[in-house]
C-alpha positions in Angstrom: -43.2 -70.6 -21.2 -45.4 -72.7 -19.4 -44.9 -74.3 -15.6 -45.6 -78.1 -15.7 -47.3 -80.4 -13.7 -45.1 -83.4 -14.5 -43.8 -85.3 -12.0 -39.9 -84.9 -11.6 -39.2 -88.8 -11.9 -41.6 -88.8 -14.9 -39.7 -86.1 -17.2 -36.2 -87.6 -15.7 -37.6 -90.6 -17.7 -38.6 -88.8 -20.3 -35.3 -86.7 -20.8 -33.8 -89.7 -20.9 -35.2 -91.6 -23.8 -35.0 -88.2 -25.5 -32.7 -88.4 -28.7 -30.6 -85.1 -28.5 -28.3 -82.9 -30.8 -25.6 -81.4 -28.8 -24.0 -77.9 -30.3 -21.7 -76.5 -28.0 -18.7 -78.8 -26.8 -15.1 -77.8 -26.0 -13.1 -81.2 -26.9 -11.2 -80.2 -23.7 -13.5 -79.1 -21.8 -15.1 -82.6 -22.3 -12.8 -84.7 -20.4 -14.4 -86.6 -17.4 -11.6 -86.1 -14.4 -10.0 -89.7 -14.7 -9.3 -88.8 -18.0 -7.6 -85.5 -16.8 -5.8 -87.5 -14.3 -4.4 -89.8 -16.3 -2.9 -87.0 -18.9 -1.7 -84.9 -15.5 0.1 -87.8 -14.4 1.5 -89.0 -18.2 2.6 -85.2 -18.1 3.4 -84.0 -14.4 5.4 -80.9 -15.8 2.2 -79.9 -16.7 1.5 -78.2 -13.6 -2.5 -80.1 -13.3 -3.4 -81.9 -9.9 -2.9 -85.6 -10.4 -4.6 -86.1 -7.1 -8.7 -86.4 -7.4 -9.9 -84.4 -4.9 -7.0 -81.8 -5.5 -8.6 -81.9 -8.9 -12.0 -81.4 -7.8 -10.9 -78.2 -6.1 -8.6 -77.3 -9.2 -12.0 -77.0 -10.5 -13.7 -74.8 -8.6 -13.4 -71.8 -11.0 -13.7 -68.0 -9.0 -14.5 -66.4 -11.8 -14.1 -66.3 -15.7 -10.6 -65.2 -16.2 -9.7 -68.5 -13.7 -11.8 -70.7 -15.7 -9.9 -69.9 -19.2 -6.8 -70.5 -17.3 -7.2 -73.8 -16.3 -8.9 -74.4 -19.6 -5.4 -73.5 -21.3 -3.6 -75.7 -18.5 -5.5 -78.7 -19.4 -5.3 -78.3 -23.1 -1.6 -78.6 -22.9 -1.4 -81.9 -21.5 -3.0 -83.4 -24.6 0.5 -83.3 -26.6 0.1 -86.3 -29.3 -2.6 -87.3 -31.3 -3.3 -90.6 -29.3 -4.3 -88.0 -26.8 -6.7 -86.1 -29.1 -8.1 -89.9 -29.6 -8.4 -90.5 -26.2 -10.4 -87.4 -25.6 -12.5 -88.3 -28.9 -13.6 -91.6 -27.4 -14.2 -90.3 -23.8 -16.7 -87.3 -24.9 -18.6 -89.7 -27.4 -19.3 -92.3 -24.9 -20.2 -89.8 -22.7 -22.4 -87.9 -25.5 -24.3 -91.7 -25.8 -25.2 -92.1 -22.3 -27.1 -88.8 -22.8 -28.8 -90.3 -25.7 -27.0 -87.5 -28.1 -27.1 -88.5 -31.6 -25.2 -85.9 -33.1 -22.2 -83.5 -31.6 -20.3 -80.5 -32.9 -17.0 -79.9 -30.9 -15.3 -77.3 -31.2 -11.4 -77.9 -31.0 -8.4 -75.2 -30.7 -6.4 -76.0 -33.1 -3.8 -72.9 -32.2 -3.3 -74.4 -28.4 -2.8 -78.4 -29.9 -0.2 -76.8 -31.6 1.4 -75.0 -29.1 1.2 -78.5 -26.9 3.1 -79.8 -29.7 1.0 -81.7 -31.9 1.6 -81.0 -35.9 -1.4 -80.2 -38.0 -1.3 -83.4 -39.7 -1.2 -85.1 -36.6 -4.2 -83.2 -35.2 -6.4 -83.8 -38.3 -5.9 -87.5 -38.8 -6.2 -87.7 -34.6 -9.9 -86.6 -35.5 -10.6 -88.2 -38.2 -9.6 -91.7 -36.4 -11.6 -89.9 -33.4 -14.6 -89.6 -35.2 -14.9 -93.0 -37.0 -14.6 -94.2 -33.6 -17.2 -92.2 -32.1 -19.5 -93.2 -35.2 -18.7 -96.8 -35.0 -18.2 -98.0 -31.1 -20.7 -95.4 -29.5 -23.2 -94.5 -32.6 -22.3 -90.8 -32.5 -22.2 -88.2 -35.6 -19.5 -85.9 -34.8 -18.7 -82.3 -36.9 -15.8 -80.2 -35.9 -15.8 -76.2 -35.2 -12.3 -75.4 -35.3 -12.2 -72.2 -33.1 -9.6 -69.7 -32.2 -8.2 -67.9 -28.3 -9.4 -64.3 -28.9 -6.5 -63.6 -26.6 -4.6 -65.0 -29.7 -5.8 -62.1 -32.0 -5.4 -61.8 -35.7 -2.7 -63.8 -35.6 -4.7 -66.5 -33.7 -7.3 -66.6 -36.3 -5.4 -66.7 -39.0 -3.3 -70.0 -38.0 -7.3 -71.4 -36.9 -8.8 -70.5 -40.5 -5.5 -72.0 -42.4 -5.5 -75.4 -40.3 -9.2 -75.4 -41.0 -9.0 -75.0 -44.9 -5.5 -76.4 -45.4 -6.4 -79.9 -43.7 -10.1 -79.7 -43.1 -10.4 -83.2 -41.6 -14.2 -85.1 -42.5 -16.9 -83.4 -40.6 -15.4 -80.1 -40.4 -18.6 -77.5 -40.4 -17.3 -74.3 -39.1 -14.9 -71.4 -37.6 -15.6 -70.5 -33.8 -14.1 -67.7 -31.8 -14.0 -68.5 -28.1 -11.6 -67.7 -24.7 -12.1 -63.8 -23.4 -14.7 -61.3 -24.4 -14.1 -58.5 -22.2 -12.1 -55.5 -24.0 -12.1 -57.9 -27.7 -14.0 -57.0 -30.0 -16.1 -59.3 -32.3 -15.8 -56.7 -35.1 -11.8 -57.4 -35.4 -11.8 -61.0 -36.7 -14.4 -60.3 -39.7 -11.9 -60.9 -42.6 -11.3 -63.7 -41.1 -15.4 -65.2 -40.8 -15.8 -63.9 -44.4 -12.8 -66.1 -45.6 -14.5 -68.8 -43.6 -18.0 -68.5 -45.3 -16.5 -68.1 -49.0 -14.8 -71.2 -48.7 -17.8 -72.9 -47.1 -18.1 -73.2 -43.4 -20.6 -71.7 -41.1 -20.0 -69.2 -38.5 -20.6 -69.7 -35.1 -18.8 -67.6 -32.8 -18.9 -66.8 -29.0 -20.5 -63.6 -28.2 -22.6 -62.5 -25.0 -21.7 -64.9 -22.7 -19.6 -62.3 -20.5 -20.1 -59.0 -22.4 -23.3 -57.2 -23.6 -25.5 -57.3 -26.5 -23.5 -54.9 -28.3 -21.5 -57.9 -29.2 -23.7 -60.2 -30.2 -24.6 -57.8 -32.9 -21.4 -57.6 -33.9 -21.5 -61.5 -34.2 -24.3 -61.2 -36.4 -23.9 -58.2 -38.0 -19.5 -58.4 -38.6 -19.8 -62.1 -38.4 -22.7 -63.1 -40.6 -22.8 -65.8 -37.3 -25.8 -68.6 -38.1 -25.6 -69.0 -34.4 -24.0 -67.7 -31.6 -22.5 -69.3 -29.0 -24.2 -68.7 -25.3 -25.3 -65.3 -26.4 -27.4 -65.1 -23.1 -26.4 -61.5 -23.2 -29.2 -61.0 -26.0 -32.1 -61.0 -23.3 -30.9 -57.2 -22.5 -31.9 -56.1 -25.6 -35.6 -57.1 -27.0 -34.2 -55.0 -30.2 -31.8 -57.5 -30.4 -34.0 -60.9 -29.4 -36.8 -60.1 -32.0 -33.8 -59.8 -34.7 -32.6 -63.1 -33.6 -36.4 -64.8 -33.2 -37.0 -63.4 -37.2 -33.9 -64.4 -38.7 -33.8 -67.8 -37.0 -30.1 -67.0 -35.7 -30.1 -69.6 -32.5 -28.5 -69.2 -29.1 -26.4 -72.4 -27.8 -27.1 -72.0 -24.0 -25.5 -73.5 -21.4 -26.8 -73.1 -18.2 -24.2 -75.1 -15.4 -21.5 -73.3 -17.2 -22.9 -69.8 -16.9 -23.1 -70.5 -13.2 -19.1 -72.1 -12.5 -17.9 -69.3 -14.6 -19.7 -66.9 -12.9 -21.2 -65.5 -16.6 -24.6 -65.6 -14.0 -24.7 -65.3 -10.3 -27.3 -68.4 -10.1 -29.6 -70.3 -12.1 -32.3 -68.2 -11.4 -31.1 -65.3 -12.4 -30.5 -67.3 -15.7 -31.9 -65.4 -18.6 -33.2 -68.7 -20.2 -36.9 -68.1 -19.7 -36.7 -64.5 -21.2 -34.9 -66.0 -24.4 -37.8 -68.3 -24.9 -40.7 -66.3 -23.9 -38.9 -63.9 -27.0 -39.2 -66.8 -29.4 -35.4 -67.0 -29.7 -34.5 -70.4 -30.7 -32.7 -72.0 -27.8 -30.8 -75.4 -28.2 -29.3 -76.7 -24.9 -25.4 -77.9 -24.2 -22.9 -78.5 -21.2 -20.1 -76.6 -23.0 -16.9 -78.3 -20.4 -18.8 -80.9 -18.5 -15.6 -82.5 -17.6 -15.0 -79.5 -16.0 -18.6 -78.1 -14.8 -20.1 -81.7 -13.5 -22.6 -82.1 -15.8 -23.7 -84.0 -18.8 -26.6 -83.5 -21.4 -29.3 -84.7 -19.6 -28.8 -82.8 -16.3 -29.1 -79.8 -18.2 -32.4 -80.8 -19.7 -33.6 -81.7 -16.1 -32.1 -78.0 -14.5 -35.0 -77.1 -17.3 -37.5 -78.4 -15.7 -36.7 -78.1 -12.5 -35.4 -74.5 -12.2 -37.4 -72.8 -15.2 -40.3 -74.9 -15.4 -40.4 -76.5 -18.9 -42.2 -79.7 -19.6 -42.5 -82.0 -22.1 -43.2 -80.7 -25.0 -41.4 -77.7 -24.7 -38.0 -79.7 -23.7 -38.5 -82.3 -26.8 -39.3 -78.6 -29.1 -35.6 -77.6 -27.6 -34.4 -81.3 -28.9 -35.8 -80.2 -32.0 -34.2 -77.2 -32.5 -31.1 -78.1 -31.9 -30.9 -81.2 -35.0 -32.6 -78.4 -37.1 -30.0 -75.6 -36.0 -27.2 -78.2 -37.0 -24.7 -78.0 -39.5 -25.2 -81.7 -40.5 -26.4 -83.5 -43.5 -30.4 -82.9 -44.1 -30.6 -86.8 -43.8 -28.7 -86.9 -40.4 -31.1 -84.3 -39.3 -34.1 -85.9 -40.3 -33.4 -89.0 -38.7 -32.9 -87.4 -35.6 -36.0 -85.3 -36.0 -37.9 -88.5 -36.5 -36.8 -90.1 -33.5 -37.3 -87.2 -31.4 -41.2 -87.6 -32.8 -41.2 -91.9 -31.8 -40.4 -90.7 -28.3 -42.3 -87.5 -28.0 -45.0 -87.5 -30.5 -45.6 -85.0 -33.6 -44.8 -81.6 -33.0 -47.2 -79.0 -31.8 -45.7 -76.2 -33.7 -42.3 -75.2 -35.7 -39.5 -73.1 -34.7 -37.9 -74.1 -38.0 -35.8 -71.1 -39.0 -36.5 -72.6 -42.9 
């Protein structure tokens, strides 16, 4: 990794005009606070502060186990699929002011039920949800339809049928998210294998509050492509070159380590040791409705707090459209554009 000289107003600039691929998005988590509002108030049984600042402090997470709670409070306000809409056409707008081409959001379809939307409902909700996104705020969308490991085997299953039985346009995966601590990865492999024979890509959680042990248990149980924060992996070098040679990226998200107390600060963020490993890294805000943030503020935190200039940020960019689970001409296009703002490539991390 290499410290820059760049000005700070000159890379804010620069991040920008920089076309982006975003890879790890919770379609809850992505609600800016007026939309949460709103849904509190439309639903004040609901239990979630419909006053602003009592929402700003309903955010203030003391640790993981709160976080996943108010996650799960939220996602049952969002009870029709006019909501699911709603929330479609929120995070795409806010994906475009970021200059994000291309999303992949990864929706519970287990808690949407439980909040009392039917499957049918849910699937058309994001199909309408994704023309929209495509067609009012130019903004490819793919779904990872991930399951509550609280929810267990039973949890996965109802993920992986909804997944296969209605597999709305752009669906691209099967996540496992919610709690790590005392669930293990290894437990939901029928499951992933299911997922891959009938197409989709794995791309589970693993690492983010738990050790490496489990992120080899991603890979290894899993057959994960990529793992979701995986920051966890810069513990083990063993376990960082086996990522760097099979091209098996880590979707970091730096904010959200820090609200959820994953990592006690940014600069303890293990970030700069993932790189410095080769370890493909591609960037994301995970709940910025909930964490304050948005794309490019994470990019900036980059440069600010780790160092990274140009060239390294726009190789980040690049990683992420090549680590996508989109069409190749979706990713090209995006590469190309990356390469009219920040010129040709010095190198490849393609994972080919």
């Amino acid at each position: 990794m290499t410290v820059t000289d760049d000005a700070p107003g000159d890379v804010a600039g620069f991040v920008a005009a920089l076309p982006k691929v975003e890879l790890h998005l919770h379609l809850i988590g992505s609600a800016p606070p007026q939309t949460v509002l709103a849904l509190a108030r439309r639903h004040p049984d609901g239990g979630v502060p419909t006053d602003p600042e009592a929402l700003r402090k309903y955010y203030e997470f003391t640790d993981f186990p709160h976080f996943l709670d108010v996650y799960r409070e939220v996602n049952m306000l969002v009870r029709t699929g006019a909501d699911v809409v709603t929330l479609v056409d929120g995070l795409a707008a806010r994906l475009a002011a970021s200059r994000v081409r291309y999303a992949e959001v990864q929706v519970t379809s287990v808690w949407n039920r439980r909040a009392g939307i039917a499957p049918a409902d849910l699937a058309h909700a994001l199909t309408d949800g994704r023309v929209l996104a495509r067609e009012r705020h130019g903004v490819g969308l793919g779904w990872i339809f991930d399951s509550d490991a609280l929810l267990g085997a039973e949890g996965m299953a109802q993920t992986l049928a909804f997944a296969l039985d209605h597999r709305p346009e752009g669906t691209v995966a099967l996540g496992l998210g919610g709690a790590e601590a005392g669930i293990r990865r290894a437990d939901f492999k029928a499951a992933f294998r299911a997922a891959r024979e009938a197409g989709l890509h794995s791309d589970p959680h693993a690492g983010e509050t738990t050790g490496p042990q489990e992120v080899w248990a991603a890979v290894r149980d899993l057959g994960a492509e990529r793992i979701g924060h995986g920051i966890a992996s810069a513990a083990d070098p063993e376990l960082m070159a086996y990522l760097a040679a099979h091209g098996i990226a880590l979707e970091v998200c730096p904010s959200s380590n820090v609200c959820t107390g994953a990592v006690p600060g940014l600069d303890q963020h293990p970030l700069p040791a993932l790189l410095a490993a080769g370890v493909q890294v591609t960037l994301a805000t995970d709940d910025p409705g909930m964490f304050g943030t948005d794309l490019n503020r994470e990019y900036r935190l980059c440069h600010e707090r780790f160092g990274l200039g140009r060239d390294e940020l726009a190789d980040i960019a690049r990683t992420g459209a090549r680590v996508a689970f989109c069409p190749a001409p979706v990713r090209d296009a995006i590469l190309a554009e990356i390469d009219q703002v920040a010129g040709p490539a010095m190198g490849s991390r393609d994972p080919g």
